[in-house]
C-alpha positions in Angstrom: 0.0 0.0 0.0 1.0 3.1 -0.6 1.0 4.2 2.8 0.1 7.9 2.0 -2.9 7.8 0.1 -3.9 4.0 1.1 -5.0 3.5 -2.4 -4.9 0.0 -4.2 -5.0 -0.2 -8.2 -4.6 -2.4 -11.0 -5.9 -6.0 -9.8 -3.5 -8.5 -10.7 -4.4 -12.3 -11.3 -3.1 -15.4 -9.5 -3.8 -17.5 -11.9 -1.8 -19.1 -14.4 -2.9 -20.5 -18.4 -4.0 -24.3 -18.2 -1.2 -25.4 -20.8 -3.3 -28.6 -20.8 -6.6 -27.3 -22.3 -4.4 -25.3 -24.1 -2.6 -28.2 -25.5 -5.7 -30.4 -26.8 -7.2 -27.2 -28.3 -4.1 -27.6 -30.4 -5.2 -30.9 -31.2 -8.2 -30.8 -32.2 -7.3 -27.2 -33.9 -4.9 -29.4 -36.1 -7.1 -33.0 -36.4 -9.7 -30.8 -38.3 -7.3 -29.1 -40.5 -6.1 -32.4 -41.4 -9.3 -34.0 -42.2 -10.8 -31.1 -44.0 -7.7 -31.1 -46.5 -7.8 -34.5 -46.9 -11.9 -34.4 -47.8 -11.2 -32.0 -50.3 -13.4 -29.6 -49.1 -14.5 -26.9 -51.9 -13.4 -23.9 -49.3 -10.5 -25.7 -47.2 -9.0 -22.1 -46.5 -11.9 -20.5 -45.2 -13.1 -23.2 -42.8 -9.8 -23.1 -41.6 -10.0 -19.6 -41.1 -13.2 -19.9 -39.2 -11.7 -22.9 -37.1 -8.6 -20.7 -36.0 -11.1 -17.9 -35.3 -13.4 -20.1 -33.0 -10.1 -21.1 -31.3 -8.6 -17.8 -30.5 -12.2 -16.3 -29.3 -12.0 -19.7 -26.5 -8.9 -18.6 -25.6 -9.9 -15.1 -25.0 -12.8 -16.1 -23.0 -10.8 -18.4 -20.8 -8.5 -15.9 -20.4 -11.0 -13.0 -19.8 -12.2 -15.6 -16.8 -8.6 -16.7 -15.4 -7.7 -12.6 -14.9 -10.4 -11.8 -12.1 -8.9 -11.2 -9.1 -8.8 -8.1 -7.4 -7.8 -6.6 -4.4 -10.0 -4.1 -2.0 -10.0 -2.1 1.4 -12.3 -3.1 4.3 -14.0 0.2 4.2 -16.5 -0.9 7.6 -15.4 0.0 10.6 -14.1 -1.9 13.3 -14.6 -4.8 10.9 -16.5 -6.9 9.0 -17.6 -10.6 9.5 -16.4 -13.4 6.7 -19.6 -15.4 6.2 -19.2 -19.5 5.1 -22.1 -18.8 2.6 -23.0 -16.1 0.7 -26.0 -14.7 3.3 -26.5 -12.5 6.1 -27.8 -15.5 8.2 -24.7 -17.8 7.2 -21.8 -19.1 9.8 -19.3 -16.3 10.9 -15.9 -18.1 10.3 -13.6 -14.6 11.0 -13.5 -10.8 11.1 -11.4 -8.3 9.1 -10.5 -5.4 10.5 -11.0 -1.8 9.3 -8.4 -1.4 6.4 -7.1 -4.6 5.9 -6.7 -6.0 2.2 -8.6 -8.5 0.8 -8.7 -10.0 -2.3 -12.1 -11.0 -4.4 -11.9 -14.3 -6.2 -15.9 -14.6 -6.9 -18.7 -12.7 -6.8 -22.5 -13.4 -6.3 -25.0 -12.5 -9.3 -28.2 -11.2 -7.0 -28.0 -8.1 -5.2 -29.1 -7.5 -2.1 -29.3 -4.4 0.6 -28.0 -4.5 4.0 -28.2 -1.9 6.6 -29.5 0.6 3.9 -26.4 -0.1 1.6 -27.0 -2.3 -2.0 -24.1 -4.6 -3.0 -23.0 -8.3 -4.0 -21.5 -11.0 -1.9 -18.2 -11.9 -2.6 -16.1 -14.7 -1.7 -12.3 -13.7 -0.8 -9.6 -14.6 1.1 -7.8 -12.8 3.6 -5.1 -14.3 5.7 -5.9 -18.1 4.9 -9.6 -17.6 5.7 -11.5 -18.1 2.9 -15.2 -16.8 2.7 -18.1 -14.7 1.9 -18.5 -11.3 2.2 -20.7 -8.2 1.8 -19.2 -5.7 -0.9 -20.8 -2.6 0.0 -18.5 -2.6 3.0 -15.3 -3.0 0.5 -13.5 -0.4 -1.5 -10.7 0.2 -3.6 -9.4 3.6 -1.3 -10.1 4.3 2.4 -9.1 7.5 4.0 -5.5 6.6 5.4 -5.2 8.5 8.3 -8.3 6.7 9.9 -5.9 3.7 10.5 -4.6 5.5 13.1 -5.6 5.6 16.4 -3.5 7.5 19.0 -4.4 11.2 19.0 -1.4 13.3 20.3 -3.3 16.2 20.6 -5.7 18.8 18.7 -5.2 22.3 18.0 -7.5 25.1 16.7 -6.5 28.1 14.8 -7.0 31.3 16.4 -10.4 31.6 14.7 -11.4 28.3 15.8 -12.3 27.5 11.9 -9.8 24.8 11.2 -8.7 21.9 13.5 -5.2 20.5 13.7 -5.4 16.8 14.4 -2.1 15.0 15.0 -1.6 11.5 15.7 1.1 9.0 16.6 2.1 5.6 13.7 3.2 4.4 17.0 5.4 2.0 14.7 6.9 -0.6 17.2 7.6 1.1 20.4 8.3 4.5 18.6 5.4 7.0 19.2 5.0 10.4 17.9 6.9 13.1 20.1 7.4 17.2 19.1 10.9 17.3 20.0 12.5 13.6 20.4 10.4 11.7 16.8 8.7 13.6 14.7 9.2 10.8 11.8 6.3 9.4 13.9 4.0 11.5 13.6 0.9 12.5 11.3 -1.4 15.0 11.2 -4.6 16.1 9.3 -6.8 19.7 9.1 -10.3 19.3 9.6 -13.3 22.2 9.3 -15.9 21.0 12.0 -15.8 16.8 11.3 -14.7 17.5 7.7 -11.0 16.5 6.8 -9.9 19.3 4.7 -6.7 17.9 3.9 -4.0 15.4 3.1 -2.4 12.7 5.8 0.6 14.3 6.0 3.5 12.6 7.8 7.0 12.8 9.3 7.0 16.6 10.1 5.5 18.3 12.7 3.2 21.3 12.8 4.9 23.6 14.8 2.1 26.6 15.2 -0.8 28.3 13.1 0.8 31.3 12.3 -2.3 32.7 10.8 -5.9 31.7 11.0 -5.3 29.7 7.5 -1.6 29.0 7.7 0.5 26.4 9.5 4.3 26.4 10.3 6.0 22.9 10.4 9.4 21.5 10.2 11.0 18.2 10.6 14.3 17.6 13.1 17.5 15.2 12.9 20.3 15.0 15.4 22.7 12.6 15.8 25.7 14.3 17.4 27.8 15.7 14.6 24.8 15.7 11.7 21.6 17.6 12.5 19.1 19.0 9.7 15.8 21.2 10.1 13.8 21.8 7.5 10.8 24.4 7.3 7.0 24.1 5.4 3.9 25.9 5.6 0.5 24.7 4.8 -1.9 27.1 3.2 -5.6 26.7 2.9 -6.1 28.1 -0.4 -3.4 25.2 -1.1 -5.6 22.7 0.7 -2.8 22.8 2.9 -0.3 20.9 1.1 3.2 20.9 2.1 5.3 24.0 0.7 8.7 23.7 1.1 10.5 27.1 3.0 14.2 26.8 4.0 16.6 23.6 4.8 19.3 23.9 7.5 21.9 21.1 7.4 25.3 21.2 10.1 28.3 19.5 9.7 30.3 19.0 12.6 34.2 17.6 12.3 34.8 14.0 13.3 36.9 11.0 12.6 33.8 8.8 12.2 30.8 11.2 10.8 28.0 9.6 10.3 26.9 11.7 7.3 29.4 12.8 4.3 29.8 17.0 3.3 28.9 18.1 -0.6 32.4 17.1 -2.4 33.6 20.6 -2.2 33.5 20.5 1.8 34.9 16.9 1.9 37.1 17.7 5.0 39.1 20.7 6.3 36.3 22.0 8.4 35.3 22.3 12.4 31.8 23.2 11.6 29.7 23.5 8.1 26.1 24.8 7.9 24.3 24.8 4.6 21.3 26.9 4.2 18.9 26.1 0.9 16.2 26.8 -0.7 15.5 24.1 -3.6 19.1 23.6 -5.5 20.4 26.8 -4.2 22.4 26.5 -1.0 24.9 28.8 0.7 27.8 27.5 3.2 28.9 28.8 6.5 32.1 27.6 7.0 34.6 27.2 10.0 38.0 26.3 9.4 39.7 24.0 11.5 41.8 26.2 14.3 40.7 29.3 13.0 38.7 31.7 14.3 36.7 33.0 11.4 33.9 32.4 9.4 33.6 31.8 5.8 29.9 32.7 3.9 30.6 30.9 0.5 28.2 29.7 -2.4 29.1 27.4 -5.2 29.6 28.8 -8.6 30.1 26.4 -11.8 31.3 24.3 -9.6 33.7 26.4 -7.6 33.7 27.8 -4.3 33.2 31.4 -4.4 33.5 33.6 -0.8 30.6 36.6 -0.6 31.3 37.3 3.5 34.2 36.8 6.2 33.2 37.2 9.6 36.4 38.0 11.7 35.8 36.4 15.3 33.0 33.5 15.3 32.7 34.5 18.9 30.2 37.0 17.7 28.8 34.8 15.2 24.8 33.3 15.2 23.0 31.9 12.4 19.5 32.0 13.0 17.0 29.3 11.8 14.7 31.4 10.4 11.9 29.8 8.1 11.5 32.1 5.2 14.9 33.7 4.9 18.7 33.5 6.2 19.6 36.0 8.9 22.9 35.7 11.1 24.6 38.3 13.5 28.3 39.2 13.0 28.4 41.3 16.6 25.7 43.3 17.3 24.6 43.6 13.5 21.7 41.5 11.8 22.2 40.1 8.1 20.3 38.8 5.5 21.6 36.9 2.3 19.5 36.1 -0.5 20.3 33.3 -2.4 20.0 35.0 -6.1 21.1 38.6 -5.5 24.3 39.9 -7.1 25.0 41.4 -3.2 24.2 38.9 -1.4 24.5 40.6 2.1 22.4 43.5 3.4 22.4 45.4 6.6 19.1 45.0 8.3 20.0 47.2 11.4 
């Protein structure tokens, strides 16, 4: 499944051609060609013809029956009941829970309506179970984030119109937490008990910064390789995930767990990368030195747009929207496409 949409295409048979029947269609395909040619038949050619045409048309029905499995979502919640016949009244022989796949290898002729819904029995198979059950409760999508049962917590927007709604995978003994394992996470925005958007997963949303907009981001750390990156979620965007700024640092060691861009290979106490999309600029501190370097790539070569004297009086600041740093007590932007790159802000 893919586990973002929980959408299921395309059924795909089990079954294989009977080379058997395949075999003595042969057979008898050739026995009459034989016998017609050898009655001298006024039209040999076209009975032939005919005979090969009869042939192929079997062979495309048996085929057309051998190719009709497919796969669907249990769409009921908790679950559904697998029947031994094809009635409401029938044997319960197992459940399937809310979800779960199941794949259709018959399907009843006669309709019927349960609980206000009209649909065909089918008989399936799910997990070695094989049975009977009632289609109108099957589907080939199901909302994903309904598999999902640990709410974390909820949070309005200021104007109480939209609802955050975030919720833990709780994949093995990892659950979803703000600071610690946000890859655990997933989160939806309803209006009232409408879901207005997408399942999205393995950021967090940090804060509605406006009654319509949402400011996430996603954390790594491992000791000497950590990486933020910023989105925002708009609702004329049905709040799909816009990418803002990416913050990647580099610090040295013997044994990193992560590898610098080839220009930045080694040489380096400390490298942070700030980009947006492809373009990226470098923060670099030398090893024993005392400065830092503000450097962006430039067909292919490292080209220097800032020194900063003492990085004692050095900050980068993780901004979303745009890079700012302090050399001392002043406050700098750079923008990424801007012939001069720094300006004084105050």
């Amino acid at each position: 499944m893919n586990k973002r949409d929980g959408i299921y295409k395309n059924p795909v048979s089990k079954t294989n051609p009977n080379r058997t029947i395949l075999r003595k269609h042969l057979l008898i395909f050739m026995t009459r060609s034989i016998l017609i040619v050898r009655s001298k038949v006024k039209y040999p050619i076209l009975i032939i013809l005919l005979i090969l045409f009869t042939f192929c048309k079997e062979q495309a029905s048996n085929k057309k029956t051998e190719n009709n499995t497919e796969y669907l979502l249990v769409s009921a919640k908790p679950y559904i009941n697998i029947r031994k016949q094809p009635n409401q009244n029938s044997e319960k022989i197992g459940k399937i829970e809310y979800g779960k796949i199941v794949s259709v290898i018959e399907k009843s002729t006669i309709s019927e309506t349960i609980d206000s819904k009209t649909g065909f029995w089918v008989k399936v198979n799910h997990n070695g179970t094989t049975g009977w059950v009632f289609d109108a409760f099957l589907a080939k999508s199901i909302n994903y984030f309904d598999l999902f049962k640990a709410i974390v917590k909820t949070v309005p927007s200021p104007n109480k119109d939209y609802t955050l709604v975030i919720k833990s995978k709780e994949e093995g003994n990892e659950k979803c937490d703000e600071n610690f394992n946000v890859h655990s996470c997933i989160f939806a925005v309803f209006k009232g008990a409408k879901q207005v958007s997408e399942p999205i997963d393995e950021i967090y949303p940090n804060v509605w910064e406006t009654n319509t907009s949402i400011l996430a981001s996603s954390n790594y750390n491992d000791g000497d390789y950590q990486e933020i990156e910023f989105f925002r979620l708009r609702a004329e965007n049905n709040f799909k995930k816009e990418s803002l700024l990416a913050y990647t640092t580099f610090l040295h060691s013997n044994e990193p767990t992560h590898i610098a861009p080839q220009h930045y290979i080694d040489g380096f106490d400390k490298l942070e990368i700030v980009c947006k999309d492809e373009d990226c600029i470098y923060f670099l501190t030398p090893i024993d030195s005392k400065m830092i370097l503000i450097e962006k790539i430039v067909s292919d070569k490292r080209i220097k747009i800032h020194e900063i004297e003492d990085k004692i009086n050095y900050n980068l600041i993780a901004d979303p929207d745009r890079i700012l740093f302090k050399d001392s007590s002043k406050l700098y932007t750079i923008r990424f496409h801007d012939n001069a790159p720094i300006e004084l802000l105050k």
